[in-house]
mmCIF file of the N, C-alpha and C atoms, coordinates in Angstrom:
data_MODEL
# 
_entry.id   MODEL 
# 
loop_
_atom_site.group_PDB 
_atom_site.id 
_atom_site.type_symbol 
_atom_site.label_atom_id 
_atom_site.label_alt_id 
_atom_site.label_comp_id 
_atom_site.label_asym_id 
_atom_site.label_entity_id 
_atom_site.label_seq_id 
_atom_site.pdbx_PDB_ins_code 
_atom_site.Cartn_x 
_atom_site.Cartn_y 
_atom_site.Cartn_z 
_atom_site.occupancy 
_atom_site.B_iso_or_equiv 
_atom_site.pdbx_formal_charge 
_atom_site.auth_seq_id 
_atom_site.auth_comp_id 
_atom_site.auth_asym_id 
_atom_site.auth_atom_id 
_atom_site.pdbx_PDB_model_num 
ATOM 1   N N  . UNK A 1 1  ? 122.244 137.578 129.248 1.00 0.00 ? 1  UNK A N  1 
ATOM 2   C CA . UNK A 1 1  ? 121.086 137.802 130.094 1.00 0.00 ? 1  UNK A CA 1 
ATOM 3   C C  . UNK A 1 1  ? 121.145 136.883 131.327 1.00 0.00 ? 1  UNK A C  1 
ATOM 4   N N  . UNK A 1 2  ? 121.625 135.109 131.220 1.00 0.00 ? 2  UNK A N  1 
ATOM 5   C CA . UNK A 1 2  ? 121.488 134.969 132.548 1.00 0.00 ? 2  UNK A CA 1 
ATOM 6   C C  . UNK A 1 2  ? 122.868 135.218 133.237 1.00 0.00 ? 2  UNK A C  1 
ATOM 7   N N  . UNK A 1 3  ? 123.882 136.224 132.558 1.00 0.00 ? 3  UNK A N  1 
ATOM 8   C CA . UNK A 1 3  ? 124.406 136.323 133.779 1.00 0.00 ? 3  UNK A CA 1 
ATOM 9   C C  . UNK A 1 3  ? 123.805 137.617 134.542 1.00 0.00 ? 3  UNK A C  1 
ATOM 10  N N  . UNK A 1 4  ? 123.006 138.285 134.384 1.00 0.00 ? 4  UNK A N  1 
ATOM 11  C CA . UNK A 1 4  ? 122.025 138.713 134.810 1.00 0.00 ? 4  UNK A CA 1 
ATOM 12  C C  . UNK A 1 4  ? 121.670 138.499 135.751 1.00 0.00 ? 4  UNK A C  1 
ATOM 13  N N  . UNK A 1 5  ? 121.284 137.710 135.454 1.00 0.00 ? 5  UNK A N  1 
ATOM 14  C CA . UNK A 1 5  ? 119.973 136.989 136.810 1.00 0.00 ? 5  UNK A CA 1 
ATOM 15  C C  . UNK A 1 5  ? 120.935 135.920 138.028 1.00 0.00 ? 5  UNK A C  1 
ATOM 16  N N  . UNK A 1 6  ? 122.337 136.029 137.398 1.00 0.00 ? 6  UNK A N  1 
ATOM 17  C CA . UNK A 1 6  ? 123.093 135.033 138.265 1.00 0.00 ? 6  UNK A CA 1 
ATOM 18  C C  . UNK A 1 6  ? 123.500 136.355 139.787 1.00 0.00 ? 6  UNK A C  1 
ATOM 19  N N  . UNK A 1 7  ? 123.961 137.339 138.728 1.00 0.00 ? 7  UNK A N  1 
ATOM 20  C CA . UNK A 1 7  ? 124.578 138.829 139.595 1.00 0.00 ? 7  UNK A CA 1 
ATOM 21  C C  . UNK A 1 7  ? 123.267 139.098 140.814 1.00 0.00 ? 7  UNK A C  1 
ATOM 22  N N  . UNK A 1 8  ? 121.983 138.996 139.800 1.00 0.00 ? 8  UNK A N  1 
ATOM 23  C CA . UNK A 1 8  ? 121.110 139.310 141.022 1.00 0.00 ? 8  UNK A CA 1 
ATOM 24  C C  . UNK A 1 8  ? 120.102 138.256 141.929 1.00 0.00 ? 8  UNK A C  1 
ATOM 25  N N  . UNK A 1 9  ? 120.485 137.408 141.516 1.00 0.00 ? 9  UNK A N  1 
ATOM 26  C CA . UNK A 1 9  ? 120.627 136.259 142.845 1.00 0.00 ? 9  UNK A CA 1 
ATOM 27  C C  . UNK A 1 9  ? 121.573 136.397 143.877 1.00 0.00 ? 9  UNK A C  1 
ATOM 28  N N  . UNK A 1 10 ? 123.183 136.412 143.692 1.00 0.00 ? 10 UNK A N  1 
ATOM 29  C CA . UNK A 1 10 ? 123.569 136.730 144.572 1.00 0.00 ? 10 UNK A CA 1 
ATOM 30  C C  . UNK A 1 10 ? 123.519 137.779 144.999 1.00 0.00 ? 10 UNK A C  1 
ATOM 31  N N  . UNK A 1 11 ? 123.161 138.920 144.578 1.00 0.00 ? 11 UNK A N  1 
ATOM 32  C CA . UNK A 1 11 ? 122.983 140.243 145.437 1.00 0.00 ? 11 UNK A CA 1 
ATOM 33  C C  . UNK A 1 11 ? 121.902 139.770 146.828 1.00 0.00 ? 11 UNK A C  1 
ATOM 34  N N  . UNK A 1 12 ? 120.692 139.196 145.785 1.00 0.00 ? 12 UNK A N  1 
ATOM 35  C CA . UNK A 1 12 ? 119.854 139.038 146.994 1.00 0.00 ? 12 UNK A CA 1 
ATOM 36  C C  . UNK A 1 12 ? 119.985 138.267 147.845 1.00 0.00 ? 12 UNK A C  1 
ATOM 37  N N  . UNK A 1 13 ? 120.752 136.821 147.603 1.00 0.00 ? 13 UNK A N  1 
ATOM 38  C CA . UNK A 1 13 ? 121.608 136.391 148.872 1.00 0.00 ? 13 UNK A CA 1 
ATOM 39  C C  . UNK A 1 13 ? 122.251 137.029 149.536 1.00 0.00 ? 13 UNK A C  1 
ATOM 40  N N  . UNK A 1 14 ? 123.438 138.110 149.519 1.00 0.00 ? 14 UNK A N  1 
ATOM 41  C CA . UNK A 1 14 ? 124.090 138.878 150.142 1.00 0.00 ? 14 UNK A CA 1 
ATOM 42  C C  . UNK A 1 14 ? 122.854 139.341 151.239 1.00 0.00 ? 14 UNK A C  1 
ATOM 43  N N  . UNK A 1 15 ? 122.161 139.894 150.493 1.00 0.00 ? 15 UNK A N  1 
ATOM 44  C CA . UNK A 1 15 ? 121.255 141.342 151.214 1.00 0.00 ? 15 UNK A CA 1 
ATOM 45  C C  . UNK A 1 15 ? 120.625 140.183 151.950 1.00 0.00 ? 15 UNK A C  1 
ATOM 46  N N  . UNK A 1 16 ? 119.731 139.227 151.743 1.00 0.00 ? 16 UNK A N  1 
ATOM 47  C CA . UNK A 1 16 ? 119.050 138.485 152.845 1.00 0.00 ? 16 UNK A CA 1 
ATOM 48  C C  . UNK A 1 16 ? 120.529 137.422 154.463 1.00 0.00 ? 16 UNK A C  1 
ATOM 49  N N  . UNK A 1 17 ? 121.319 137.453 153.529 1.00 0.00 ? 17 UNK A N  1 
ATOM 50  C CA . UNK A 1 17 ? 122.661 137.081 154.707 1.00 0.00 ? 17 UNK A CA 1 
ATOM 51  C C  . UNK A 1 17 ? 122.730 138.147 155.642 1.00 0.00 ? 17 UNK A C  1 
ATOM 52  N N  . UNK A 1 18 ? 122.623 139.377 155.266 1.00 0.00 ? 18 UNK A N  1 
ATOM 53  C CA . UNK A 1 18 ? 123.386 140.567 155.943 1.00 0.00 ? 18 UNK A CA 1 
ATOM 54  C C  . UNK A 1 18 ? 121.712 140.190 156.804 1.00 0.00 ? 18 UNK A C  1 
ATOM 55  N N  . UNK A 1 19 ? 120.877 140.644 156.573 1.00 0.00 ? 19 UNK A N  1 
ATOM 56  C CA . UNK A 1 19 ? 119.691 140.903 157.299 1.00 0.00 ? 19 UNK A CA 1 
ATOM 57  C C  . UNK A 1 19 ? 119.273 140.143 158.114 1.00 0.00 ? 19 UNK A C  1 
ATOM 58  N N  . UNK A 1 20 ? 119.691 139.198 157.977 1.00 0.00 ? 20 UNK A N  1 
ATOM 59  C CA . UNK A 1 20 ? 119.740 137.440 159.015 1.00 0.00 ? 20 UNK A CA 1 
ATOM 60  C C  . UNK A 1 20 ? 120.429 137.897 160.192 1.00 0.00 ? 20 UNK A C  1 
ATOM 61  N N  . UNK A 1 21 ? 121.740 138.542 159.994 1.00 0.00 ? 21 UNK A N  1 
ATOM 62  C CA . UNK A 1 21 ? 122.687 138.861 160.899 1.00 0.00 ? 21 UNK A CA 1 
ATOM 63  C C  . UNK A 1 21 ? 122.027 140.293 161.476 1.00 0.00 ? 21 UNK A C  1 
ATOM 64  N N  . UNK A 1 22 ? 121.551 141.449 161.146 1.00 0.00 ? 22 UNK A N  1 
ATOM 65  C CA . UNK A 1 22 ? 120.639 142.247 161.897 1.00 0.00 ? 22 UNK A CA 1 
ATOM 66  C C  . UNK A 1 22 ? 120.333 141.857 162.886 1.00 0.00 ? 22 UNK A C  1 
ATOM 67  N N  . UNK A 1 23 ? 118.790 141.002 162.128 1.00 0.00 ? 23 UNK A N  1 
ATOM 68  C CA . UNK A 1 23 ? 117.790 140.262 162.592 1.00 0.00 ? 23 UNK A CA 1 
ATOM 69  C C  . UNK A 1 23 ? 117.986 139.696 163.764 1.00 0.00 ? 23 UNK A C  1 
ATOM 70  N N  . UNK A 1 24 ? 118.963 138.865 164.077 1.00 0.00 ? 24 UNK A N  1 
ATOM 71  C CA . UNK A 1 24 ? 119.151 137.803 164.525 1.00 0.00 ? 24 UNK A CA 1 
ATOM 72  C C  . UNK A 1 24 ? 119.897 139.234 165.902 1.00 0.00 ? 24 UNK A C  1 
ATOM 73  N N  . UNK A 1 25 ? 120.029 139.842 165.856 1.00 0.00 ? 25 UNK A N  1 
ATOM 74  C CA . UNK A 1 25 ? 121.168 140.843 167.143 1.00 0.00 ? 25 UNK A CA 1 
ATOM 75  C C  . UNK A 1 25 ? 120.003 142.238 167.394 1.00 0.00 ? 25 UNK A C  1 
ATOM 76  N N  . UNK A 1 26 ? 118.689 141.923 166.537 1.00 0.00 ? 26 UNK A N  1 
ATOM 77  C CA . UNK A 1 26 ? 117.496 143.012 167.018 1.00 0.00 ? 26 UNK A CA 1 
ATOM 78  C C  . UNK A 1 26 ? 116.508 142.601 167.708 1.00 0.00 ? 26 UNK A C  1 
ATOM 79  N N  . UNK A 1 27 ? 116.170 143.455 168.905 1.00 0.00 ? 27 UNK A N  1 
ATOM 80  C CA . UNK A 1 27 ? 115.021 142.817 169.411 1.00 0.00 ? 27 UNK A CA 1 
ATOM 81  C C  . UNK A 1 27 ? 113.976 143.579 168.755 1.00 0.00 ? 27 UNK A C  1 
ATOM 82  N N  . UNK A 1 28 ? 112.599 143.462 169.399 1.00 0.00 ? 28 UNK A N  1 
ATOM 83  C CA . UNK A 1 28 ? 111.186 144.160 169.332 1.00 0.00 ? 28 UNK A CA 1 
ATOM 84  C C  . UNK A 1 28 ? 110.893 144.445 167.852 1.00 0.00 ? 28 UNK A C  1 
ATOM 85  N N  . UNK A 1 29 ? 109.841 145.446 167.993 1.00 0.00 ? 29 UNK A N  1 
ATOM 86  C CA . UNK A 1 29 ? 109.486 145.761 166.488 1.00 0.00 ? 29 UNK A CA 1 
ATOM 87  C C  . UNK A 1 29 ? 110.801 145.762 165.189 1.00 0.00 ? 29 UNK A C  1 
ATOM 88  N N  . UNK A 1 30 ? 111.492 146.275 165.473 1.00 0.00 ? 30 UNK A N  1 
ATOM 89  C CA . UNK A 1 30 ? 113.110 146.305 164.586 1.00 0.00 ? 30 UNK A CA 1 
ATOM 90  C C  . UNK A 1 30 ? 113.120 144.954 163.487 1.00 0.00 ? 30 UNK A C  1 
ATOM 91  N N  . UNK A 1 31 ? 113.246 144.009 164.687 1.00 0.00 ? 31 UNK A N  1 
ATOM 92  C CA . UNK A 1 31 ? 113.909 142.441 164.530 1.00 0.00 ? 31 UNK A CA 1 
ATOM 93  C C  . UNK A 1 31 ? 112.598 141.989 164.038 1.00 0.00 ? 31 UNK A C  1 
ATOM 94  N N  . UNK A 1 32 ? 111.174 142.432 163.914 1.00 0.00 ? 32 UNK A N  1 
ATOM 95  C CA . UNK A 1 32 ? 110.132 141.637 162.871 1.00 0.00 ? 32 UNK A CA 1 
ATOM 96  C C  . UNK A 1 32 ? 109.895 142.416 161.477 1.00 0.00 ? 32 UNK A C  1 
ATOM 97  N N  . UNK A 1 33 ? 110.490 143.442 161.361 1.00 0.00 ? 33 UNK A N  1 
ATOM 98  C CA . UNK A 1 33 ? 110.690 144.340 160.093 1.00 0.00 ? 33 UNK A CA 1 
ATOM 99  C C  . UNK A 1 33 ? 111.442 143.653 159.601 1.00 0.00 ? 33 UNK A C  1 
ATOM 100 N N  . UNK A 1 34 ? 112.639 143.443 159.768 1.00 0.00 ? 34 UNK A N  1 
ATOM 101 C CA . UNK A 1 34 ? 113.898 142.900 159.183 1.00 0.00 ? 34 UNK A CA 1 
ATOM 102 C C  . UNK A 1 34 ? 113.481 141.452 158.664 1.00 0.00 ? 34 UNK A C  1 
ATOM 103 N N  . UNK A 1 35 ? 112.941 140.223 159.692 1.00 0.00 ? 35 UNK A N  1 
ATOM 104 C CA . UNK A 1 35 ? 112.414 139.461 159.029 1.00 0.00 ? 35 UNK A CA 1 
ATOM 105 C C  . UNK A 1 35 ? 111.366 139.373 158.095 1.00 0.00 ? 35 UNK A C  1 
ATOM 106 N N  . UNK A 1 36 ? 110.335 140.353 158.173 1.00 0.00 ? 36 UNK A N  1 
ATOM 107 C CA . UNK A 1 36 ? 109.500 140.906 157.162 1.00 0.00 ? 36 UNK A CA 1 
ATOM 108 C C  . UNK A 1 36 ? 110.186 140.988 155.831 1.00 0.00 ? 36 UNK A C  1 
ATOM 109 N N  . UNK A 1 37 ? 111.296 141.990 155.728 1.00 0.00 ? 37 UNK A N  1 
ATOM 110 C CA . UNK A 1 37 ? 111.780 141.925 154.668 1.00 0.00 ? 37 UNK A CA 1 
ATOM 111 C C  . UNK A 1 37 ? 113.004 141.048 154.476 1.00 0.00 ? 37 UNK A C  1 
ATOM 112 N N  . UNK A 1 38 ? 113.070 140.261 155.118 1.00 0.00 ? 38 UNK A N  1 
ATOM 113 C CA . UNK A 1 38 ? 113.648 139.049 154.670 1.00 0.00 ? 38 UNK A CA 1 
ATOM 114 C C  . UNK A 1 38 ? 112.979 138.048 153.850 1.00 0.00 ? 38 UNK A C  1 
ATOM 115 N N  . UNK A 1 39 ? 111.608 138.379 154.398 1.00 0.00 ? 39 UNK A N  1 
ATOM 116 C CA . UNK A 1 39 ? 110.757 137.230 153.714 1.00 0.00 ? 39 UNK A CA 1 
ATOM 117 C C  . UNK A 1 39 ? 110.451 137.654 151.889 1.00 0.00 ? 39 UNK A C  1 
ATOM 118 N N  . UNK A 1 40 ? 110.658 138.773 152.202 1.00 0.00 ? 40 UNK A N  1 
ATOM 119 C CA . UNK A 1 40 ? 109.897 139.775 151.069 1.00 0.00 ? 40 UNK A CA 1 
ATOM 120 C C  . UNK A 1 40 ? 111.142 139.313 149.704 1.00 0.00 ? 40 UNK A C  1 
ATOM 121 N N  . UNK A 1 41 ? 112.613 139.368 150.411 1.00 0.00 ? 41 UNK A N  1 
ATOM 122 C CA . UNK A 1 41 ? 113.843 139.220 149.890 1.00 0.00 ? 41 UNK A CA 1 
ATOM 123 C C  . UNK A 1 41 ? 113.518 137.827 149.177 1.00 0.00 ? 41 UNK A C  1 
ATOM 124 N N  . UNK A 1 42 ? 113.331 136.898 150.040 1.00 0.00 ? 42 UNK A N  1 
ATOM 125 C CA . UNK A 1 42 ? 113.236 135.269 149.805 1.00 0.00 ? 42 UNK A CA 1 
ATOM 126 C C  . UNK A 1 42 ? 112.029 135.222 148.196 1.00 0.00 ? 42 UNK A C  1 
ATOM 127 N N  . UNK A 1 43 ? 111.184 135.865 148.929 1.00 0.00 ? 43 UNK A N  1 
ATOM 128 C CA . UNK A 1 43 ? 110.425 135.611 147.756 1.00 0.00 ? 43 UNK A CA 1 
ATOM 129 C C  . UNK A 1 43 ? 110.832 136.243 146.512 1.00 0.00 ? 43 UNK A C  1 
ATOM 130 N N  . UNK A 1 44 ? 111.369 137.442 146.304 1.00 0.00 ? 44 UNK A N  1 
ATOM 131 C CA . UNK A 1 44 ? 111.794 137.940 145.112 1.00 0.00 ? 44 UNK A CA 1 
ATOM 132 C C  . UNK A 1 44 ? 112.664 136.992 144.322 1.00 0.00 ? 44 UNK A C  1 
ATOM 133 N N  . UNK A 1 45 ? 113.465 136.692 145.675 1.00 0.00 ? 45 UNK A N  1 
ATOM 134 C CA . UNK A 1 45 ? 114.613 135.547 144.724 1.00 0.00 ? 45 UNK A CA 1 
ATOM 135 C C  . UNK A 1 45 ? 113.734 134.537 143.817 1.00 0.00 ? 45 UNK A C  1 
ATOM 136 N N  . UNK A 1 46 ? 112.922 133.962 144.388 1.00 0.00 ? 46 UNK A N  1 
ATOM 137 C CA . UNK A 1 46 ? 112.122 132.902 143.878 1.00 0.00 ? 46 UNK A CA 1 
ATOM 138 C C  . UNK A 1 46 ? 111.889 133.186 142.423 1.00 0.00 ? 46 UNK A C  1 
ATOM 139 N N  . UNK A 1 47 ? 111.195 134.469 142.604 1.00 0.00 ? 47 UNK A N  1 
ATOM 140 C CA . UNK A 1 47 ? 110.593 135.385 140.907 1.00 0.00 ? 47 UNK A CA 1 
ATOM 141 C C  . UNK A 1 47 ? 111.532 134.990 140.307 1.00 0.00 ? 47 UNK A C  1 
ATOM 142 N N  . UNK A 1 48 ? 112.492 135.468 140.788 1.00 0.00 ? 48 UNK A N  1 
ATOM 143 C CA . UNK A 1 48 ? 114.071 135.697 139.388 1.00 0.00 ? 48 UNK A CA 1 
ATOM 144 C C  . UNK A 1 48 ? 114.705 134.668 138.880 1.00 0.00 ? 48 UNK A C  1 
ATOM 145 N N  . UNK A 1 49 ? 114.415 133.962 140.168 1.00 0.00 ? 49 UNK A N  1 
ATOM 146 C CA . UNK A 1 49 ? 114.817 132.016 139.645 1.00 0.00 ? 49 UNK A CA 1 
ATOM 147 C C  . UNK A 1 49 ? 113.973 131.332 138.563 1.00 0.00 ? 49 UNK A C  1 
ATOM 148 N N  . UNK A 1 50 ? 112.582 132.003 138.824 1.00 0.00 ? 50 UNK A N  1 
ATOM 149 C CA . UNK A 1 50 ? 111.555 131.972 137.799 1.00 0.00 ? 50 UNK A CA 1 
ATOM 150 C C  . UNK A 1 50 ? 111.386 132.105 136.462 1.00 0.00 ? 50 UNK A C  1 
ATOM 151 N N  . UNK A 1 51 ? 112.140 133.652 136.675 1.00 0.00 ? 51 UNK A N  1 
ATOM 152 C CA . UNK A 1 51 ? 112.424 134.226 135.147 1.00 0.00 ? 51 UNK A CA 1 
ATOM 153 C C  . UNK A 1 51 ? 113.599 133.483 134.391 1.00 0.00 ? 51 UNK A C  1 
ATOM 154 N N  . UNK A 1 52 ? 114.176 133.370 135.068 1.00 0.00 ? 52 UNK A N  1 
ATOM 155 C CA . UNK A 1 52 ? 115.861 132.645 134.637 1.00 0.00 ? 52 UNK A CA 1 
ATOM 156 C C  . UNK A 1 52 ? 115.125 131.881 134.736 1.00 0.00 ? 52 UNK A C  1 
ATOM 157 N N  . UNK A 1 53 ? 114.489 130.746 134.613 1.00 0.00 ? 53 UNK A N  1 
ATOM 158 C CA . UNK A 1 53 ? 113.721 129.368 134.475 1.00 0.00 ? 53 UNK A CA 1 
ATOM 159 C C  . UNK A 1 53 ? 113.391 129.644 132.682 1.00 0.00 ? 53 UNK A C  1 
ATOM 160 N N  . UNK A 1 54 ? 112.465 130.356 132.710 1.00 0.00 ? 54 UNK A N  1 
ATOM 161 C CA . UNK A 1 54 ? 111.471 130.353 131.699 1.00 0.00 ? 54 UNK A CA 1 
ATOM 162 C C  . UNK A 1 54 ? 112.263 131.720 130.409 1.00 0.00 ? 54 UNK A C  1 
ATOM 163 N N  . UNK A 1 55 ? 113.812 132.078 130.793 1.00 0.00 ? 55 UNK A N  1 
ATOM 164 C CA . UNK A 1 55 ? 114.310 132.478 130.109 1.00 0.00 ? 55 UNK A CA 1 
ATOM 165 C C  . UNK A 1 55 ? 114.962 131.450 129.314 1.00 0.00 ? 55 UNK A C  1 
ATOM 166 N N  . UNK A 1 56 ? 115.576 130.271 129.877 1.00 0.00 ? 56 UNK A N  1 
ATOM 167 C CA . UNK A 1 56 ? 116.421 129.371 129.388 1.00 0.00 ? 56 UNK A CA 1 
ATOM 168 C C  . UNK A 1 56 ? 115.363 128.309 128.143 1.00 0.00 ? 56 UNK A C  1 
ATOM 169 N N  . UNK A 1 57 ? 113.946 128.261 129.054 1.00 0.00 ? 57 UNK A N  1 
ATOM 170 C CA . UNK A 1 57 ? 113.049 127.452 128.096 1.00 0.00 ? 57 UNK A CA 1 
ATOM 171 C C  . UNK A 1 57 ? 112.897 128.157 126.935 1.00 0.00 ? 57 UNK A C  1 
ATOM 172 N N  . UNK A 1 58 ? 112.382 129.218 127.165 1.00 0.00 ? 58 UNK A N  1 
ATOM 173 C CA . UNK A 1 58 ? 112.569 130.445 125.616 1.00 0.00 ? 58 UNK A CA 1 
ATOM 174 C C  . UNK A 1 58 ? 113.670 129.920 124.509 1.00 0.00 ? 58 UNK A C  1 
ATOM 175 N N  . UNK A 1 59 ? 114.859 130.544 125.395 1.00 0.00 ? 59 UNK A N  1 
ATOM 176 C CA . UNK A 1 59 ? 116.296 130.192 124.875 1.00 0.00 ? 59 UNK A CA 1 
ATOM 177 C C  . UNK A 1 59 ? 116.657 129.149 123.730 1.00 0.00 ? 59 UNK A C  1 
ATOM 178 N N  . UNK A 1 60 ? 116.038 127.664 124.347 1.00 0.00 ? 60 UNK A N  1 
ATOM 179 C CA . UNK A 1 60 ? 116.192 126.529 124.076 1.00 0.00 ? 60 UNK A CA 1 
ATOM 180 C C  . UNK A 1 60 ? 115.248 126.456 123.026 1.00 0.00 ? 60 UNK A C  1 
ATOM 181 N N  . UNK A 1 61 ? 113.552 127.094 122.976 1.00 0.00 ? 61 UNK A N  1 
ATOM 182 C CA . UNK A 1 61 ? 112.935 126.990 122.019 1.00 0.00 ? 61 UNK A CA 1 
ATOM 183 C C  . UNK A 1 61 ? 113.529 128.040 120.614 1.00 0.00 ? 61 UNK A C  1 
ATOM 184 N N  . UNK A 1 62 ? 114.375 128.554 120.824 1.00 0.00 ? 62 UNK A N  1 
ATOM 185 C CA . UNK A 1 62 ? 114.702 129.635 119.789 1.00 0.00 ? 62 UNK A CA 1 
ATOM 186 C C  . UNK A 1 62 ? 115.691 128.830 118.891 1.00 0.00 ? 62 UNK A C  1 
ATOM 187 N N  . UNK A 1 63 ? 116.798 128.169 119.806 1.00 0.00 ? 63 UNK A N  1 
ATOM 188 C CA . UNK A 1 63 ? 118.082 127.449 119.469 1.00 0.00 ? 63 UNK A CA 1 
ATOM 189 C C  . UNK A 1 63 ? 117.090 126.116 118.454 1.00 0.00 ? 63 UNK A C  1 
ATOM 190 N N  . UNK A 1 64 ? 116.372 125.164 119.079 1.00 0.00 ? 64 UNK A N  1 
ATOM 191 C CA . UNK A 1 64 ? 115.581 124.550 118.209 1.00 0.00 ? 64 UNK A CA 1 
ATOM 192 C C  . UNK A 1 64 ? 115.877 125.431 116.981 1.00 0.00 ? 64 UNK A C  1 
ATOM 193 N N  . UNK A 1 65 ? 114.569 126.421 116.902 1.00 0.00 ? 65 UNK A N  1 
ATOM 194 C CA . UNK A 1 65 ? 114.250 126.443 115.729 1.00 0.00 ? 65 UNK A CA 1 
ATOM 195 C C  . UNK A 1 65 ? 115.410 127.359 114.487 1.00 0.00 ? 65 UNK A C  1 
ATOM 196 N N  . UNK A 1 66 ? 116.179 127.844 115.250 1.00 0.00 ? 66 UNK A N  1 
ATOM 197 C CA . UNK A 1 66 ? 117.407 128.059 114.133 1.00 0.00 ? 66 UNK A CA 1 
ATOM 198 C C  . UNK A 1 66 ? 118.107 126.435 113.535 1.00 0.00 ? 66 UNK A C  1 
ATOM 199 N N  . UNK A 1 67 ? 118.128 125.431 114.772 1.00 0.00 ? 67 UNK A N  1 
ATOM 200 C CA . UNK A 1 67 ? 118.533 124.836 113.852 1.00 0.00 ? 67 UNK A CA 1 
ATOM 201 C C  . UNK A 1 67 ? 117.919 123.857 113.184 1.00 0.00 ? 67 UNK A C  1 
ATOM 202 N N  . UNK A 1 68 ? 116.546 124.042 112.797 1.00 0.00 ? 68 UNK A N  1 
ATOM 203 C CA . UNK A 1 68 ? 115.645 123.490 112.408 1.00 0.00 ? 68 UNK A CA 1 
ATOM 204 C C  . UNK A 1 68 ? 115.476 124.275 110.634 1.00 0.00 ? 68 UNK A C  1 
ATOM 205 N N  . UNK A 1 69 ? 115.683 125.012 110.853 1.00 0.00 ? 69 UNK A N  1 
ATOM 206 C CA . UNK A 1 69 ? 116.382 126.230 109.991 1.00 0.00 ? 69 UNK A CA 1 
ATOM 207 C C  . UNK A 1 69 ? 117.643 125.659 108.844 1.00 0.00 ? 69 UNK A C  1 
ATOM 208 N N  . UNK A 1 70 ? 118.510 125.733 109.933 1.00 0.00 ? 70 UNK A N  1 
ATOM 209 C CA . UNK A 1 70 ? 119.615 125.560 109.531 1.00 0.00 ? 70 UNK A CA 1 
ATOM 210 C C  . UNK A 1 70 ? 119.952 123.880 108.567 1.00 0.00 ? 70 UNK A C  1 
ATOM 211 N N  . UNK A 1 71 ? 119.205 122.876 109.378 1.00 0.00 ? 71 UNK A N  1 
ATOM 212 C CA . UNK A 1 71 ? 119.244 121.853 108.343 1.00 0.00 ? 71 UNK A CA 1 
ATOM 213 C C  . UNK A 1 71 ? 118.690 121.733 107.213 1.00 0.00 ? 71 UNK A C  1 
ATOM 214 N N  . UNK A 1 72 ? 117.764 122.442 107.336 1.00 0.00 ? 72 UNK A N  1 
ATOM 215 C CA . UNK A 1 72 ? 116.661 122.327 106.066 1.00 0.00 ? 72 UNK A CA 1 
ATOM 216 C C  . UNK A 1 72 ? 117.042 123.405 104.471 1.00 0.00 ? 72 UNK A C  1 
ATOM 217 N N  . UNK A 1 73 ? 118.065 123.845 105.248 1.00 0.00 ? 73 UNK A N  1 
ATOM 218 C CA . UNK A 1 73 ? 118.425 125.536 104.173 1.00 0.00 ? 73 UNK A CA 1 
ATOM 219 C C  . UNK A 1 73 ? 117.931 126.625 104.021 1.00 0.00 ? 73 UNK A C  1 
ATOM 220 N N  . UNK A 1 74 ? 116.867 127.026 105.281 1.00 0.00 ? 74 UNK A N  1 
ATOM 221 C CA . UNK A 1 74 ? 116.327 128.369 104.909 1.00 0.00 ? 74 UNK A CA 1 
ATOM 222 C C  . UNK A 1 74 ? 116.625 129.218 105.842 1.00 0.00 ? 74 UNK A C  1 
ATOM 223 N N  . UNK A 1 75 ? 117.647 129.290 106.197 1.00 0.00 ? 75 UNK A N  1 
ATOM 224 C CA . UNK A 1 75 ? 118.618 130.326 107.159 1.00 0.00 ? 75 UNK A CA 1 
ATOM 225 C C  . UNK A 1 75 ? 118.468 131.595 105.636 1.00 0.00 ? 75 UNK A C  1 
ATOM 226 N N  . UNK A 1 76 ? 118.904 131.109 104.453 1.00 0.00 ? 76 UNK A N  1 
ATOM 227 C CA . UNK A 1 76 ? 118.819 132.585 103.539 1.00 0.00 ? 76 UNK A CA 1 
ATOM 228 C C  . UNK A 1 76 ? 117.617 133.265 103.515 1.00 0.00 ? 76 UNK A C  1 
ATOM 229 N N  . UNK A 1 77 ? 116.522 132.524 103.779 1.00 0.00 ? 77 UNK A N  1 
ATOM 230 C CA . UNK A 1 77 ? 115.299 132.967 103.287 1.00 0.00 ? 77 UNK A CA 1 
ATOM 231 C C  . UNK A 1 77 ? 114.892 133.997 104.379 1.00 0.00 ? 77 UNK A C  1 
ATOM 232 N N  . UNK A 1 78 ? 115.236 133.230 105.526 1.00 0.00 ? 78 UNK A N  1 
ATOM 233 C CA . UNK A 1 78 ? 114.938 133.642 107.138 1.00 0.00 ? 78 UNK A CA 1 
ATOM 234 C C  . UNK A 1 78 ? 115.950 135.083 107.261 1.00 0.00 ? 78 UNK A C  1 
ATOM 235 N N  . UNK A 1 79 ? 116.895 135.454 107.103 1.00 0.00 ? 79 UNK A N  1 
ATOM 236 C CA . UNK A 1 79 ? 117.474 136.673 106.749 1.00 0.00 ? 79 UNK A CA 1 
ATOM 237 C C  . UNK A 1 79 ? 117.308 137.752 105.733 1.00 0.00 ? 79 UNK A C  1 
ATOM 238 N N  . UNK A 1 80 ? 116.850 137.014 104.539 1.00 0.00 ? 80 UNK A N  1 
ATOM 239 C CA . UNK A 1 80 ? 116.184 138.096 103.745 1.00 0.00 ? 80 UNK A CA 1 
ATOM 240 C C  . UNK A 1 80 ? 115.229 138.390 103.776 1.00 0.00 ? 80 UNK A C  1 
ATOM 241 N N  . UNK A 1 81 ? 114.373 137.970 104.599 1.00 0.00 ? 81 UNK A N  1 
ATOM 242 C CA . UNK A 1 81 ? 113.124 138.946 104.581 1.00 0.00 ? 81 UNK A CA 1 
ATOM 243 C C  . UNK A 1 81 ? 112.831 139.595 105.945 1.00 0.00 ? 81 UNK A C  1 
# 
């Protein structure tokens, strides 16, 4: 899963690079769309950095408790039912 979120980080770097370079060679209405959705780009990234944040905390709380599990001996119990 986070290579996931690694693939679409850089996508959205790509796509906000490319649009910089538009941007940056458009005048008038054009060239404030483009930064519009540049901004729009920026912020999505943020979300996903977000999710991949609070995926890894998940992650880490799961890993805990298997091996919280695992020392104690009820990995059998935890599978059979």
């Amino acid at each position: 899963m986070q290579k996931g979120f690694k693939v679409l980080q850089d996508s959205i770097s790509v796509s906000i690079d490319n649009l910089k370079f538009v941007a940056e060679n458009t005048t008038g209405n054009n060239g404030l769309l483009l930064t519009s959705v540049i901004d729009t780009l920026q912020a999505q990234q943020k979300v996903v950095e977000y999710l991949s944040n609070c995926l890894d905390a998940e992650m880490s709380i799961k890993n805990r408790c298997f091996d919280f599990l695992c020392k104690k001996g009820l990995m059998n119990e935890f599978y059979s039912k």
